[in-house]
N, C-alpha and C positions, 0 to 999 in steps of 0.2 A: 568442441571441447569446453567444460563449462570453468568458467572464470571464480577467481572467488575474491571477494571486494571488503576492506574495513570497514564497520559497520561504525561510524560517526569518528569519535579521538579514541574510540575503544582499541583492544588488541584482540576481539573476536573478528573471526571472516567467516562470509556467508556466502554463498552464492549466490551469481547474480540474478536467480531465476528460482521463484520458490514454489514450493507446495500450499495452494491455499484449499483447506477444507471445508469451505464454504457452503459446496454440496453433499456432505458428509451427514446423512440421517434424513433430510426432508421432512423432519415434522416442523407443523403448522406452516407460515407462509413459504420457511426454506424450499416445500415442496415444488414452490414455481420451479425451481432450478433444477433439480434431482433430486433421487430416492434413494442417494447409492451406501449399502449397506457396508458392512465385511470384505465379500469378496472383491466388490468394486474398488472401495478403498484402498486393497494390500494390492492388486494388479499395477495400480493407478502410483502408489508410494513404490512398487518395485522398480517401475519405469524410470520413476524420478531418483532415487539413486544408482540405480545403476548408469543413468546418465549423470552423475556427480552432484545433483542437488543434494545441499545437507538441510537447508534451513524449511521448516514444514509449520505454518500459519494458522491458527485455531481462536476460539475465543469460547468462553462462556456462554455466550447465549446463540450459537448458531445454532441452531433443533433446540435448543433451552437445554445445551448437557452433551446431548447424544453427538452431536461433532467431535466433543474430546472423547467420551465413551470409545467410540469406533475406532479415532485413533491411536487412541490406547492400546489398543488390541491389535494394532496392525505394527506399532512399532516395535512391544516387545522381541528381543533380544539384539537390534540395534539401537537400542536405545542410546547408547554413546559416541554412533556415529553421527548423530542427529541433533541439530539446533531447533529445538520444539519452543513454537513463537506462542505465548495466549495474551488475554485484555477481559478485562470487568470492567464495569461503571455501570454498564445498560440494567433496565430492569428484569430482572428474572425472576420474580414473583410479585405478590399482591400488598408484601408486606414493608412496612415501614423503610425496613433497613436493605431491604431486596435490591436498591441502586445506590447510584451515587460513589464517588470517591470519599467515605470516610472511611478513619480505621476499621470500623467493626466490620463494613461489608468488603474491603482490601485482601484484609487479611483473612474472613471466613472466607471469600471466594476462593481466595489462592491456595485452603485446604482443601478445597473440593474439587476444582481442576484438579488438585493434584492427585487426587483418590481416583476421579476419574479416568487422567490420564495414565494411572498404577504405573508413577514415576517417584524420585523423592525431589524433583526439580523442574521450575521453571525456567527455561533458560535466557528468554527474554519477554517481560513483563508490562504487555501497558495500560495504562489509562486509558479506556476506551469513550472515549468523548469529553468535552468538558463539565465542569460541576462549579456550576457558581457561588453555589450555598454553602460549600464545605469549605472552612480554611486552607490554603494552598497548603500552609506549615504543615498541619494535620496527616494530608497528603503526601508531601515528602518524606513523615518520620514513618509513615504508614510503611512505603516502596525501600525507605532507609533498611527498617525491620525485616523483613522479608528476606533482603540483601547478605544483611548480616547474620541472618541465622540459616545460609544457607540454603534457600526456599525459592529464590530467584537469582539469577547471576547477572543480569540486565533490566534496566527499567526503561520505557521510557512515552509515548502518550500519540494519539491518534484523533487527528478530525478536531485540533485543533486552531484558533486564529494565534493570529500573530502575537500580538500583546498578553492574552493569556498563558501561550507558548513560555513567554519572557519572563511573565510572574514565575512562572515553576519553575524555572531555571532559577532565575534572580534567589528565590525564596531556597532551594537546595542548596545554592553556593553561601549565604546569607549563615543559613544554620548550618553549615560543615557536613550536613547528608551527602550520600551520595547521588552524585548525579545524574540527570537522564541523559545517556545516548544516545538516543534514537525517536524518530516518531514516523506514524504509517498516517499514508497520508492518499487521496483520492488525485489522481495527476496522468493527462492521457493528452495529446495529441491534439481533442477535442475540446477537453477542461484543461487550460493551462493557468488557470487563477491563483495557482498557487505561486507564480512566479513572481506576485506582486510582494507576498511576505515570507511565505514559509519556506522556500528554496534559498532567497538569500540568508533567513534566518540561520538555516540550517549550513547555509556557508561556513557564515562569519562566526556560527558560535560550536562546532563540531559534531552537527548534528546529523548521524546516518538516515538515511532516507528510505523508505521501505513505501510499497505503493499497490494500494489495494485496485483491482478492477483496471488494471491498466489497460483492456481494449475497450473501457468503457459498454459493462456490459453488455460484450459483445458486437457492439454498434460498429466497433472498427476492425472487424473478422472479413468483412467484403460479402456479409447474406444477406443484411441491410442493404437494398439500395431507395433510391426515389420512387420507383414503381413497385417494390415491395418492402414496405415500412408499414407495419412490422414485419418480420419472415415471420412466416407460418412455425410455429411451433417453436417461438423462441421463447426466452421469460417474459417480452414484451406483450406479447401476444397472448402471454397468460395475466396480463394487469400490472408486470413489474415495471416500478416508475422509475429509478434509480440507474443512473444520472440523470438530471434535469436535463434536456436539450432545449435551449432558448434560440436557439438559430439554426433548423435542421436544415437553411440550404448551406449555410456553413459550411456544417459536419458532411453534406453531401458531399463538396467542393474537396475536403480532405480526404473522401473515399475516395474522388473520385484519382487524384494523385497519386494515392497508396495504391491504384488499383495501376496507375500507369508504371511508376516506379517499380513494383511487384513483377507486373509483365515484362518489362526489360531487363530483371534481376534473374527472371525465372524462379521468384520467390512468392511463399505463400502470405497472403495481403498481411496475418496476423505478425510474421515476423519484421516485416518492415515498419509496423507503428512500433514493437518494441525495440526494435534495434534503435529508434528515433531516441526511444526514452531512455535507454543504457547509456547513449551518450550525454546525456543533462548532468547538472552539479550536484553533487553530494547522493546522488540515485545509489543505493547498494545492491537495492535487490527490488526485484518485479515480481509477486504473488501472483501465479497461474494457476486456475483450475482447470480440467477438463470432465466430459460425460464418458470419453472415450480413452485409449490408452493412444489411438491412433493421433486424436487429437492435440493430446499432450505432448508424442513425441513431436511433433509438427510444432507445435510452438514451441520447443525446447531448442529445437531448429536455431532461435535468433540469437541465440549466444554467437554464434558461427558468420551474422552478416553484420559489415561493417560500411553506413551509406558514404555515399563521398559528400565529398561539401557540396557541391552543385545539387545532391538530393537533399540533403540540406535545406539545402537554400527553397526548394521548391518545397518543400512541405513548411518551413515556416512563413513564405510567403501565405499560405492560405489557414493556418492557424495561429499567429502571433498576436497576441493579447494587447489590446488596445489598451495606451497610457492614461488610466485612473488618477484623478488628484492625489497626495502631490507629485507623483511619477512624472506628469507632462511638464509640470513646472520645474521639478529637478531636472529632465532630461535639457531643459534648456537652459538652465544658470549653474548646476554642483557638477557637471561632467567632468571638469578639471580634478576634482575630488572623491569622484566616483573609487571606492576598495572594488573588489572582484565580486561580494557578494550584490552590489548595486548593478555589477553588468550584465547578472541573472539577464533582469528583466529587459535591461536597457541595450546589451549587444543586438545588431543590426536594428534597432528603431530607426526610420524614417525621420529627417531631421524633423519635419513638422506634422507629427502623428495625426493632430488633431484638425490640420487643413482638409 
């Protein structure tokens, strides 16, 4: 039965298991992934609500357009059962104004999603990457605008760091804008780097958490293994590089638990790395794709499994994130003072990580 979680200090709920369209059109590289047109999309979005997902995940440049196109087309006439997620920054053409978080390209993007998706709203709104060059101010009166004229009812930013996180905060609270919610963020089992800032960030300052790619690319589905890396006919295997893996006997090490765990659960491997991640801090919702509908409903599966602490415990033994400066030195002099977003990182550490 699917769950449905506050998305940051908001009063919207999401569920906790989204529609990401990711594979939605295949033009240029999206093709590694899929081609999947119309019909594939509306089987694919049937599935997922009628299994209770409301929140459905798009952006601007996924096919450069045709992502929202399609699912434009698929959501009309529940359009208002639906939490329709997009993001601008990336480039989407040749010219000048084509990227970047400034006004001109915020607010033009945010009309043409909107024409594309033949909505009069976006319901939650981010910043898709950071922008160094544009005033943060800028930016906030940009997502402010938008807000207030009814064009988006949520803002809030993706694939950011820490301290730039903080400016756009700091800077919305500063000037009386409204503020961001939310940010989608890359965070899987195998990448847990985010626990160094953006998870406690998102603690201590009410920021809901939405998480792109959470099997990492497929890598933690259980087709990958050491003797078949890449699988035959996966994106990998067609040249997709994304997520970096820096340590594949690691990630081995973690298939290799999810595969044990899985078989004593009688579960399929993909639902036990998400179940893993449902439980983390401030997690609202996990963006799933699938090729198939078979697939989808199979990962829609992990709403329904809940690991015990002893699974737990054996899966963060073999992916717990090694303490980065100052991490190693707080964990051994600020513990006494450690708030809850500090014990993100630092629950169950090893007194001396670094011996």
């Amino acid at each position: 039965m699917m769950e449905y979680r506050y998305l940051g200090r908001s009063g919207l709920k999401v569920s906790a298991l989204a529609l990401g369209t990711f594979t939605f059109g295949g033009r240029g590289p999206f093709g590694m992934l899929a081609d999947q047109q119309v019909p594939e999309a509306r089987a694919l979005l049937d599935l997922a609500v009628e299994r209770g997902v409301n929140l459905v995940d798009t952006a601007n440049m996924y096919s450069l357009g045709l992502s929202e196109e399609i699912l434009g087309q698929v959501i009309a006439g529940r359009r208002e059962d639906l939490v329709i997620s997009s993001k601008a920054r990336m480039p989407i053409g040749p010219g000048p104004n084509d990227g970047g978080s400034s006004r001109q390209h915020l607010l033009r993007e945010c009309e043409r999603s909107l024409k594309r998706l033949g909505t009069d709203r976006i319901d939650i709104y981010h910043l898709h990457e950071w922008d160094g060059t544009t005033p943060v101010e800028e930016t906030c009166e940009a997502m402010d605008t938008l807000v207030r004229h009814g064009k988006v009812r949520y803002w809030g930013f993706s694939n950011f760091c820490g301290w730039q996180a903080m400016k756009l905060i700091h800077a919305a609270e500063r000037l009386g804008t409204i503020r961001p919610v939310t940010q989608q963020i890359h965070y899987t089992l195998e990448a847990r780097e985010a626990e160094y800032e953006l998870i406690p960030l998102s603690v201590d300052q009410g920021i809901g958490v939405t998480v792109w790619s959470p099997l990492a690319a497929g890598l933690l589905t259980g087709k990958h293994r050491r003797d078949r890396d890449p699988a035959p006919g996966s994106r990998q295997a067609n040249g997709w590089t994304e997520p970096p893996i820096r340590d594949r006997e690691r990630l081995w090490r973690i298939v290799d638990v999810l595969t044990e765990i899985a078989g004593d659960r009688g579960a399929p491997i993909p639902q036990v790395a998400l179940a893993w991640l449902l439980s983390r801090p401030a997690v609202a919702s996990l963006i799933v794709g699938a090729r198939t509908a078979d697939q989808l409903a199979e990962t829609l599966g992990a709403v329904d499994l809940t690991l015990s602490e002893e699974e737990h415990g054996r899966l963060d033994e073999v992916s717990r994130p090694t303490l980065i400066y100052p991490h190693w030195h707080q964990n051994q002099f600020a513990k006494p003072t450690f708030s809850e977003a500090d014990w993100v990182l630092h629950r169950g550490q090893p007194e001396t990580p670094w011996g």
